[in-house]
VEXSETI-450497 format. One record per residue: residue number from 1; residue in one letter; x, y, z of N, C-alpha, C, CB in turn. Coordinates in steps of 0.05 Angstrom, whole numbers. Atoms other than C-alpha are relative to their C-alpha. Glycine has a CB too. Layout:
N
<r NUM; 'A'; <X; Y; Z>; <X; Y; Z>; <X; Y; Z>; <X; Y; Z>>
...
// end
This chain:
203
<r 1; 'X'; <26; -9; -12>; <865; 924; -102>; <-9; 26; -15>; <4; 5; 30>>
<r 2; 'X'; <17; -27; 17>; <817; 975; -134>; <2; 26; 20>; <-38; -7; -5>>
<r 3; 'X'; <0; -21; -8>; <821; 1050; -117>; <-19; 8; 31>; <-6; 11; -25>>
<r 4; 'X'; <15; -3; -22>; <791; 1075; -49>; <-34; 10; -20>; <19; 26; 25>>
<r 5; 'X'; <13; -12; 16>; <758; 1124; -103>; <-32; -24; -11>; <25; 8; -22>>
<r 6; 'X'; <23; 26; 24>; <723; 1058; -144>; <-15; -13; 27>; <24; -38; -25>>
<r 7; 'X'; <13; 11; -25>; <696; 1032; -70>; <-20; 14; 6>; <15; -2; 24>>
<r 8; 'X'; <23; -17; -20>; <664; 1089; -46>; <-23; 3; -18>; <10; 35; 12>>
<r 9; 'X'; <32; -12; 12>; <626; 1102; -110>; <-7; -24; -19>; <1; 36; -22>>
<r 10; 'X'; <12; 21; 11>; <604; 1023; -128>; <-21; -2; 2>; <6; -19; 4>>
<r 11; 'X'; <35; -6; -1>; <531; 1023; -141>; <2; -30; 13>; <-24; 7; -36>>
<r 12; 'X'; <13; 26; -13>; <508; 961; -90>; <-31; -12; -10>; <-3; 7; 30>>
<r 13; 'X'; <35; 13; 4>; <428; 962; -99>; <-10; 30; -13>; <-23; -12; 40>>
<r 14; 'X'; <27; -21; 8>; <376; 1008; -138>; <-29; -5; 5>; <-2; 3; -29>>
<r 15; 'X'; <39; 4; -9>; <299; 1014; -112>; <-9; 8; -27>; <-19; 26; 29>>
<r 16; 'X'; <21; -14; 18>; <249; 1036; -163>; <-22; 1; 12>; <-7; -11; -26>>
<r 17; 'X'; <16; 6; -9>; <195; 1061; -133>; <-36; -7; -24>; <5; 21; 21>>
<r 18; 'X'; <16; 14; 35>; <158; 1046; -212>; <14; -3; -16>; <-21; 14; -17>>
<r 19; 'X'; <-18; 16; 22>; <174; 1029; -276>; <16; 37; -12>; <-27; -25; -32>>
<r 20; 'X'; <-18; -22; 7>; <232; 1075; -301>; <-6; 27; -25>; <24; -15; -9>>
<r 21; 'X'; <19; -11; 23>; <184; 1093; -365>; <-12; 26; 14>; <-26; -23; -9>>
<r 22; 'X'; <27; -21; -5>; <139; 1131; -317>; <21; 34; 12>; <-29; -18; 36>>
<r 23; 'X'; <-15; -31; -6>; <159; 1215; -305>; <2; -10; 31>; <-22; 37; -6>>
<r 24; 'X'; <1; -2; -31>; <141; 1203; -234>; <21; -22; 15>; <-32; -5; 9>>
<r 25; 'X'; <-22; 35; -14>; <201; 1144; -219>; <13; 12; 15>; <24; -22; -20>>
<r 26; 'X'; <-31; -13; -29>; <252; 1163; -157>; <11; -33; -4>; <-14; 12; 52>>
<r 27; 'X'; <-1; 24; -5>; <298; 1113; -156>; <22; 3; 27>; <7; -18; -27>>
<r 28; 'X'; <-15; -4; -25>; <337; 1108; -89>; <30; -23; -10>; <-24; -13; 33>>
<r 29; 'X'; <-29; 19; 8>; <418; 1082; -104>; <14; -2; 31>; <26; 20; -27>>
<r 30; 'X'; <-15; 10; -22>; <460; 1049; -44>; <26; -6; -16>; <-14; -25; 15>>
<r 31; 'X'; <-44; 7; 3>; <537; 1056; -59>; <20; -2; 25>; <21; 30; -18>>
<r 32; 'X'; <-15; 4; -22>; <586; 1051; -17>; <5; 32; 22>; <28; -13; -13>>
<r 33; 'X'; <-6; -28; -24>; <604; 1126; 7>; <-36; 12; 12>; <22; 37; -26>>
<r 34; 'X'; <23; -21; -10>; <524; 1145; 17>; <-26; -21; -11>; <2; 39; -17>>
<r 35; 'X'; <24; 10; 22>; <450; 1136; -15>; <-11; 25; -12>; <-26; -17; 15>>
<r 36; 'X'; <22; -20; 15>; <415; 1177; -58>; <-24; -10; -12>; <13; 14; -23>>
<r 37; 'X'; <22; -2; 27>; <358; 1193; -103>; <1; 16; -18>; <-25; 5; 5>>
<r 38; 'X'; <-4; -1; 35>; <348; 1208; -173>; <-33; 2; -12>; <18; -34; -15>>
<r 39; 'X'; <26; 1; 20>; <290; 1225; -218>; <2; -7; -29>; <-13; 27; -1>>
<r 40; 'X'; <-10; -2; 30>; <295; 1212; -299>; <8; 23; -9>; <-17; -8; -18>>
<r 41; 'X'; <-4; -21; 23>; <292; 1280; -312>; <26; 19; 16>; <-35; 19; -8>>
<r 42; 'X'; <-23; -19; -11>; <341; 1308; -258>; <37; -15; -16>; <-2; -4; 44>>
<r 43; 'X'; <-30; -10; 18>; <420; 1328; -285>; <13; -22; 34>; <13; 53; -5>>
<r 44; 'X'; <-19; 16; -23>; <459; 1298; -215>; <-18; -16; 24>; <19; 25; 18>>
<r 45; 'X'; <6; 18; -18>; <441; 1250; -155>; <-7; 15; 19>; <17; -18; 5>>
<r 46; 'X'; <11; -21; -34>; <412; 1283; -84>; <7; -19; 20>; <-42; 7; 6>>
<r 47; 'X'; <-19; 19; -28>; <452; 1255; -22>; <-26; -7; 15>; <28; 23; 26>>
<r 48; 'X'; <16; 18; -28>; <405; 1221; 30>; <13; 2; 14>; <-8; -29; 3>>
<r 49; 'X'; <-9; 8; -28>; <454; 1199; 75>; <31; -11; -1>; <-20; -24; 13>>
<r 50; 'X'; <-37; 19; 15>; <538; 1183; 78>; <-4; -24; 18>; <43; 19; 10>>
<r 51; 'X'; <1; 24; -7>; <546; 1120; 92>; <13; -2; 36>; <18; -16; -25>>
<r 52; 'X'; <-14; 5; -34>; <589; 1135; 169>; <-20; 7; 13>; <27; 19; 12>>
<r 53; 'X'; <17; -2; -14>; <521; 1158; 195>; <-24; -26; -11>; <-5; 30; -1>>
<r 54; 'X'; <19; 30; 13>; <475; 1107; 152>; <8; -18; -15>; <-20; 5; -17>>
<r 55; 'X'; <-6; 8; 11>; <498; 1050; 130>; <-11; -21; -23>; <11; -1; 14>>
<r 56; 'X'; <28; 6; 9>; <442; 1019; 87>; <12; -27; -10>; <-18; 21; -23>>
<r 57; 'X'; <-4; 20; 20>; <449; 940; 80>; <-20; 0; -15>; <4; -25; 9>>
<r 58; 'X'; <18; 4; 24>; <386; 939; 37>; <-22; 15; 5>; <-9; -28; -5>>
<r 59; 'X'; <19; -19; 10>; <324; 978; 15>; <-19; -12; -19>; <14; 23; -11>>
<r 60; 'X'; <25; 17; 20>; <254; 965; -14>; <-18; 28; 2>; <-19; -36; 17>>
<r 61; 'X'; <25; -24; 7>; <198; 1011; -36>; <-27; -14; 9>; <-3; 10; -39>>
<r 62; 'X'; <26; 15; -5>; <133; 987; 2>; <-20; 22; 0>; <-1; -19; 29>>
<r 63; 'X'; <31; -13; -5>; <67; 1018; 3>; <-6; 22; 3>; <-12; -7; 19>>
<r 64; 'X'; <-4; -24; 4>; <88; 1079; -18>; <24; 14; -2>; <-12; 8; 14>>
<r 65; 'X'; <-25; -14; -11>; <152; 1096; 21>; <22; -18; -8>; <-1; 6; 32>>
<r 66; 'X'; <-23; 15; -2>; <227; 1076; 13>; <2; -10; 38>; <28; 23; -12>>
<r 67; 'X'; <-9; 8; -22>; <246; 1039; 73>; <41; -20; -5>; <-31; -21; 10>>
<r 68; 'X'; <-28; 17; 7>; <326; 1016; 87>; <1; -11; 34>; <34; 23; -14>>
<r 69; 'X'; <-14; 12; -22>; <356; 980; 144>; <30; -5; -6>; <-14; -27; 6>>
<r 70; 'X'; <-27; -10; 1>; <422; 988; 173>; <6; -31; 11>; <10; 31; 20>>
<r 71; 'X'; <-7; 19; 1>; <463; 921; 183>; <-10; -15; 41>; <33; 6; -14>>
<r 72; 'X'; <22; 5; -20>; <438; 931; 265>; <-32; -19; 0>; <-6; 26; 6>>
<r 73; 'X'; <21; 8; -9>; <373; 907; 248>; <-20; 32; -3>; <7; -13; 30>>
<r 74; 'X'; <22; -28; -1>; <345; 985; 251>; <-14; 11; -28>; <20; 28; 13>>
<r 75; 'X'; <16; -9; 19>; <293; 1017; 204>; <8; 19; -10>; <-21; 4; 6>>
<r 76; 'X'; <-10; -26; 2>; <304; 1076; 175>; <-27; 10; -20>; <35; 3; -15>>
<r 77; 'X'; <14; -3; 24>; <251; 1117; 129>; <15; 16; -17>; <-26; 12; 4>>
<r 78; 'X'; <-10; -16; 22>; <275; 1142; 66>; <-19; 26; -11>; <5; -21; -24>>
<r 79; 'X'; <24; -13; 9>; <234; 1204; 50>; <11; 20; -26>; <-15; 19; 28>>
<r 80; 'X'; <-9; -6; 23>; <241; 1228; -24>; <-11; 30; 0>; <-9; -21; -23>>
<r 81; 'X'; <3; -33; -3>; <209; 1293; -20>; <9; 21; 9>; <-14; 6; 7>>
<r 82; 'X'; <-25; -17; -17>; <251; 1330; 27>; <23; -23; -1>; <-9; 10; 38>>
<r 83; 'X'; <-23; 17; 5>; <310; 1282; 15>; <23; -2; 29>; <16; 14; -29>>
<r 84; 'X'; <-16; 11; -21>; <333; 1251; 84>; <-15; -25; 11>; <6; 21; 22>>
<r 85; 'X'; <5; 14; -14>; <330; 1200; 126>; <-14; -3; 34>; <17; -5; -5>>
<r 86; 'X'; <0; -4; -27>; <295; 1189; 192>; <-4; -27; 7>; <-21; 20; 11>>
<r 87; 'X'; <-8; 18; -13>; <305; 1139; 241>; <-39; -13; 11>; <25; 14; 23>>
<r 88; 'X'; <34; 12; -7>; <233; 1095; 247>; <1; -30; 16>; <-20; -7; -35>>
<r 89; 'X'; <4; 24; 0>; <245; 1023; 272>; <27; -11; 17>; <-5; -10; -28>>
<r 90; 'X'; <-30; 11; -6>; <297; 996; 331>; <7; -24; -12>; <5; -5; 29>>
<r 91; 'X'; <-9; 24; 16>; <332; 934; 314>; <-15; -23; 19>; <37; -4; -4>>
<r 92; 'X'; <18; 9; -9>; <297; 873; 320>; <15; -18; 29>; <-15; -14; -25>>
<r 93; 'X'; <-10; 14; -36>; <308; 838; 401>; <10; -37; -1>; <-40; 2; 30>>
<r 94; 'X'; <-23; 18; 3>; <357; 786; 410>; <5; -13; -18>; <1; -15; 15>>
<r 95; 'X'; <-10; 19; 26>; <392; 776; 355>; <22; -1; 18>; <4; 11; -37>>
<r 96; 'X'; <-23; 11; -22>; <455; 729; 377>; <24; 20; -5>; <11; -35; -6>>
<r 97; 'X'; <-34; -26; -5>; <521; 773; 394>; <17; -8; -10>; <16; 6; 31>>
<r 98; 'X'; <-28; 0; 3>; <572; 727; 370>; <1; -14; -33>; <15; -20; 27>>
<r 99; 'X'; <0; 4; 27>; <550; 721; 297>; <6; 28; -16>; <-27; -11; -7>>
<r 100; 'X'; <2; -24; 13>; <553; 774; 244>; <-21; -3; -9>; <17; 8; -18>>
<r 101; 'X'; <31; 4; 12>; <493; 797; 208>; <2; 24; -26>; <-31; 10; 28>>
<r 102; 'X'; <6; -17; 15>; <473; 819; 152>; <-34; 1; -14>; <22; -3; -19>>
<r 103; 'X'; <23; -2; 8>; <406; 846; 130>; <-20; 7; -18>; <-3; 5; 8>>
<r 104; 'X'; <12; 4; 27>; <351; 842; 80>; <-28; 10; 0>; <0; -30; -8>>
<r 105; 'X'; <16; -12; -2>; <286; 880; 63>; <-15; -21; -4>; <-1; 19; -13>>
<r 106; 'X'; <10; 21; 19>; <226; 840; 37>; <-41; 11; 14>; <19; -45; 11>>
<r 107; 'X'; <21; 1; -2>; <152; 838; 29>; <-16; -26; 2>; <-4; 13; -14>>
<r 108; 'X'; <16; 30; -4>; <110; 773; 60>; <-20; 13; 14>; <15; -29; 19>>
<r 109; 'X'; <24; 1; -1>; <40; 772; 44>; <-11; 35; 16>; <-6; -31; 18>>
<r 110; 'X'; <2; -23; -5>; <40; 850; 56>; <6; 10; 24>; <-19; 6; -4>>
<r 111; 'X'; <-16; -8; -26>; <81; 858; 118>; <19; 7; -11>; <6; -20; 22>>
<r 112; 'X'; <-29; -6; 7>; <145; 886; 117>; <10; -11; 23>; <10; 30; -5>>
<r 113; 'X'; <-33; 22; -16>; <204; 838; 140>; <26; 8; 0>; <9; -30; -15>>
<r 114; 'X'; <-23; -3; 12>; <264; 833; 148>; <16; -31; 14>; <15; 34; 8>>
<r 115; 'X'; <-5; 24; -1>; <305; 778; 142>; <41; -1; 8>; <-14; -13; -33>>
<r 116; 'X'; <-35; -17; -16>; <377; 772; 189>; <14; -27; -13>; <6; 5; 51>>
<r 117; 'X'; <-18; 24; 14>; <434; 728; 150>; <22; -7; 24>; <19; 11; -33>>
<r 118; 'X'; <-31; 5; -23>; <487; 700; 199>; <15; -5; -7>; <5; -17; 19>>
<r 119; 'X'; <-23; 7; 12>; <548; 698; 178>; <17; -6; 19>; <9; 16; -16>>
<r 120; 'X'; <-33; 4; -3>; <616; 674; 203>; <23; 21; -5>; <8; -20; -20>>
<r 121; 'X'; <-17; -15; 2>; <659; 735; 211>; <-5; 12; -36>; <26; -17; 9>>
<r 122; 'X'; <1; -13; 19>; <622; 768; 156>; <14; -16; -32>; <14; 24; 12>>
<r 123; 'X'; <-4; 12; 14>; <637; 706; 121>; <-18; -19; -19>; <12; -6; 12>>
<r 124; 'X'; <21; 20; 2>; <598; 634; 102>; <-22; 9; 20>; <11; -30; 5>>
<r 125; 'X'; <18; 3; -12>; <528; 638; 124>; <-10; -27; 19>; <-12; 6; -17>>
<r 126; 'X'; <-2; 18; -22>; <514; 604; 185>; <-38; -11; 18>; <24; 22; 24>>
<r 127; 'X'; <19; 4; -12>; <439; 613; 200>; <-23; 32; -9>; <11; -8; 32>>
<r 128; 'X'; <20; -18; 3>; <370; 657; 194>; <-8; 17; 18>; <-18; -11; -6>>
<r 129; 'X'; <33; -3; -22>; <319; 693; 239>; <-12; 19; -27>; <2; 25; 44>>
<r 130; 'X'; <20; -19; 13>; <263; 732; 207>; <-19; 8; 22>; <-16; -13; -26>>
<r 131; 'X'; <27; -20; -6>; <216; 788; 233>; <-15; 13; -14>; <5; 19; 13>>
<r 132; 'X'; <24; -22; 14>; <158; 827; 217>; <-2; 24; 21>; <-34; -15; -4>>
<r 133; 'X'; <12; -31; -3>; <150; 903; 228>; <-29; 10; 2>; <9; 14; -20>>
<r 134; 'X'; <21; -18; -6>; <85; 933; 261>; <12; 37; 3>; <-13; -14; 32>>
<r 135; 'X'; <-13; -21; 8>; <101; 993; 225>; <-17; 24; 15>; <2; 1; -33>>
<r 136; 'X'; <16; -22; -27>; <50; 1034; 268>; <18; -3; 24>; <-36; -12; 13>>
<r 137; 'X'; <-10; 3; -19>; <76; 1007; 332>; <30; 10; 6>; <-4; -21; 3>>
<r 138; 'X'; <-29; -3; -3>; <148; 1004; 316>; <8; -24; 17>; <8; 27; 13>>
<r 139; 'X'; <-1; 18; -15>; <146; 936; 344>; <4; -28; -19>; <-23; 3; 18>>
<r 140; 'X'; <-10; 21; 20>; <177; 868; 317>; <-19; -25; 14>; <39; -6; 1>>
<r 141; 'X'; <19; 41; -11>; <144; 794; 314>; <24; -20; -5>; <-36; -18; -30>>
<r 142; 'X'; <-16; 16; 10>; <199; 743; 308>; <-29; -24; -20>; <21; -15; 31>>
<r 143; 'X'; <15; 18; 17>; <170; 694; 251>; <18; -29; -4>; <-8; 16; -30>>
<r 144; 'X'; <-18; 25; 4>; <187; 619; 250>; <-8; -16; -17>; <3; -15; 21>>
<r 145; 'X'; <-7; 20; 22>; <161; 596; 189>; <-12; 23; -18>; <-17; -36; 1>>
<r 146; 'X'; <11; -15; 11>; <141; 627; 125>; <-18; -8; -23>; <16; 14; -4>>
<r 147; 'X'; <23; 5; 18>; <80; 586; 99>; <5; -13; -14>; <-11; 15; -12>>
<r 148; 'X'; <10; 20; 24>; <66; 560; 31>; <24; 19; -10>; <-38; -2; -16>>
<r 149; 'X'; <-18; -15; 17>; <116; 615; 15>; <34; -11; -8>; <1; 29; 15>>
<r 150; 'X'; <-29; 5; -5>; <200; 614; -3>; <0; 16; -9>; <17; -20; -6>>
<r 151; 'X'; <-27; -26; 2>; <245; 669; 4>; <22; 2; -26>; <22; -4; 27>>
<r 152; 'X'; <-23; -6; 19>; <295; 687; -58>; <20; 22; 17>; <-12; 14; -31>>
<r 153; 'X'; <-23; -23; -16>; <356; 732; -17>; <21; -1; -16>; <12; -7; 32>>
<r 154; 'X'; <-28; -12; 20>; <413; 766; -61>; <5; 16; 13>; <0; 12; -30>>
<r 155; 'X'; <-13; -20; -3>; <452; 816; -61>; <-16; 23; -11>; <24; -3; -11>>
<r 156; 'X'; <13; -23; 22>; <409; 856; -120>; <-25; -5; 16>; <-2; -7; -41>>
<r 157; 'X'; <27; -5; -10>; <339; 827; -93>; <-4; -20; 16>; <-22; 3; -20>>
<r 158; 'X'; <11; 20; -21>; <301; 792; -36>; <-32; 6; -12>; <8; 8; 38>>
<r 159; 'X'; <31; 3; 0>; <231; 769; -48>; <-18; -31; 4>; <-8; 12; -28>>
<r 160; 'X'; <9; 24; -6>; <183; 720; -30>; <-29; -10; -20>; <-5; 2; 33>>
<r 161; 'X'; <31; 12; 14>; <136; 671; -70>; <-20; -17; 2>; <2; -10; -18>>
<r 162; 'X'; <16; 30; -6>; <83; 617; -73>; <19; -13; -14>; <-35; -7; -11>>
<r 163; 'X'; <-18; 14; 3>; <123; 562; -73>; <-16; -31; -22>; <12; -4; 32>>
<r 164; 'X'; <22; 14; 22>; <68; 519; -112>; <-9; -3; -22>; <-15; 4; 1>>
<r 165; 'X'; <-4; -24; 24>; <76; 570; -163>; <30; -11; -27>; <13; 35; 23>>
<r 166; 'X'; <-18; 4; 12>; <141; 538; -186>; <16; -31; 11>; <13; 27; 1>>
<r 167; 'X'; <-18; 32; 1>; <158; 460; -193>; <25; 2; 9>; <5; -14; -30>>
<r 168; 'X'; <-26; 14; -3>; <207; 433; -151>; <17; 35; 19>; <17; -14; -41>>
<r 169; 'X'; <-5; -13; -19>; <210; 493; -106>; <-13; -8; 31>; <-8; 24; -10>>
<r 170; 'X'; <10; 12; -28>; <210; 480; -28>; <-12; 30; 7>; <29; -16; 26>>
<r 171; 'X'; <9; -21; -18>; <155; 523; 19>; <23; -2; 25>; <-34; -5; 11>>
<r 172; 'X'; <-18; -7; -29>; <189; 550; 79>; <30; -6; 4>; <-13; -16; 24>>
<r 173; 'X'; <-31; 9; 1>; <250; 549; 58>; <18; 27; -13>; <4; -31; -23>>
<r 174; 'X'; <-13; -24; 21>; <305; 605; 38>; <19; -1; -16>; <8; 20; 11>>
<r 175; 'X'; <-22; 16; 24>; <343; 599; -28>; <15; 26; 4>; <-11; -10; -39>>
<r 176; 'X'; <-13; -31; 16>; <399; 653; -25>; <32; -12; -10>; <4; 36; 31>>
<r 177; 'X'; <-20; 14; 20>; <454; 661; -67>; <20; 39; 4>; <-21; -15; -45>>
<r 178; 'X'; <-14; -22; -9>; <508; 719; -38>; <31; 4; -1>; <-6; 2; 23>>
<r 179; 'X'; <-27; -8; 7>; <570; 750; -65>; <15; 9; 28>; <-1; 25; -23>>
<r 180; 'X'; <-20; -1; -25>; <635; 755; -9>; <7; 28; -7>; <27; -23; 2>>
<r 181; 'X'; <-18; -27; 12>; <676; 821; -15>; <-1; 0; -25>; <31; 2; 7>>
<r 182; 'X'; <3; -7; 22>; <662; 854; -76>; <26; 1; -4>; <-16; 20; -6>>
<r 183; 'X'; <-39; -26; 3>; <743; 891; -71>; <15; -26; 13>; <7; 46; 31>>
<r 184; 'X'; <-23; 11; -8>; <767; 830; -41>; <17; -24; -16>; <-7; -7; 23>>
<r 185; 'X'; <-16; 4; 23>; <825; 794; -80>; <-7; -27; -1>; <29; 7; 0>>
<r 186; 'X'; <4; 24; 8>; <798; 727; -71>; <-28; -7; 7>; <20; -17; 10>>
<r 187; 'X'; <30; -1; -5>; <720; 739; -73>; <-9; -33; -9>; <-17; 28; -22>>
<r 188; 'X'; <9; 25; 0>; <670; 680; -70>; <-32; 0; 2>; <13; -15; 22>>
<r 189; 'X'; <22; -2; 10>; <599; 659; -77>; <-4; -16; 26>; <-7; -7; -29>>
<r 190; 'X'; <17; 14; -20>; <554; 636; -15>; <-25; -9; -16>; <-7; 19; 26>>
<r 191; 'X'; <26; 6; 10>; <488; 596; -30>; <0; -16; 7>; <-9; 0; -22>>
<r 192; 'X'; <10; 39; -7>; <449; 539; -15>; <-39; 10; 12>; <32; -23; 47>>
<r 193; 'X'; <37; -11; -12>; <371; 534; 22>; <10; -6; 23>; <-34; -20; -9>>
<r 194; 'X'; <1; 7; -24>; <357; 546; 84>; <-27; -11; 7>; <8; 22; 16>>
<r 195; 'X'; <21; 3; -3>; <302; 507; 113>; <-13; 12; 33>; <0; -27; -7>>
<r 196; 'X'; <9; -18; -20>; <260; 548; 160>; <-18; -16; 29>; <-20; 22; -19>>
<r 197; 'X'; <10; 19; -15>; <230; 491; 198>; <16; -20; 19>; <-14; -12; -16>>
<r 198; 'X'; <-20; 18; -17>; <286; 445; 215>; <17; 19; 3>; <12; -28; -13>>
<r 199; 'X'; <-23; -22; 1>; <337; 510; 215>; <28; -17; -4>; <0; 21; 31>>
<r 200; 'X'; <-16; 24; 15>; <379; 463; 167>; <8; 14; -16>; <-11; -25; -12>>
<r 201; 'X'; <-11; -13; 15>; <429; 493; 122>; <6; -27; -28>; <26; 16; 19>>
<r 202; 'X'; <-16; 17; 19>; <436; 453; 52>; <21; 15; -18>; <-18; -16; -19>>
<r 203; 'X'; <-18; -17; 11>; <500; 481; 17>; <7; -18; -35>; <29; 3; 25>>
// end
């Protein structure tokens, strides 16, 4: 097994909130002991948040701001200028108790989502839900289909497309494709579509 050391400081996900070219780029990093941000031109990283108070499954840069969510379901804003976190968004209302979850940022059709994975003891994926954020309100919509669109969900990125856009892609459907324990000694690969209509798992 790898060092406690090599765990805490595995880079998981990087935001950009532009392209890395431009002076003005922050990019927000999610490792295991914390999150930070980073500019091109700064010498070391700036803490956000350790991971035993925030635990950030994923993070996206929308419409200005970083936004992360904690594996709950809860919001969080990332604010790069003063470099912390504040708490914006409860988690979204009844998700089931006797699944695990894990969670995913994403942008549909200029909402901010988020998208809950079910797993099996933090295992095989077992099932979906998706919401949308009324980021004024602070208030969730459960969503039960998602259009002409389909979802891509990873580990590195979640995003959604026209599905019209690309032969031999299904609408309303979610393709993900998710690494098991990074550190664990007999890691494995989840994937398959989910279809968002019949809530049908093809593996």
């Amino acid at each position: 097994w790898p060092s406690k050391d090599l765990f805490d400081y595995s880079i998981r996900k990087l935001v950009l909130c532009t392209s890395p070219e431009e002076s003005d780029c922050i990019v927000l990093a999610i490792i295991s002991a914390g999150s930070f941000f980073a500019k091109p031109s700064d010498e070391a990283w700036t803490l956000i948040c350790h991971s035993d108070r925030y635990y950030l499954d994923d993070a996206i840069y929308f419409k200005g701001n970083f936004y992360g969510c904690l594996h709950t379901g809860e919001i969080v804003l990332c604010e790069a200028t003063h470099p912390k976190v504040v708490e914006l968004a409860p988690p979204p209302p009844d998700l089931p108790e006797f699944v695990s979850t894990v969670t995913y940022l994403f942008d549909l059709a200029g909402n901010l989502c988020i998208a809950c994975r079910h797993t099996h003891s933090y295992a095989f994926t077992v099932g979906f839900d998706i919401f949308k954020l009324d980021i004024d309100t602070k208030t969730w919509e459960k969503i039960y289909s998602l259009g002409d669109r389909s979802l891509f969900l990873g580990n590195c990125s979640t995003f959604a497309i026209a599905a019209a856009d690309y032969p031999g892609c299904k609408p309303n459907c979610i393709y993900y494709s998710v690494d098991g324990p990074l550190l664990a000694a007999t890691p494995y690969i989840d994937m398959g579509i989910y279809d968002c209509q019949n809530m049908t798992l093809e593996k």
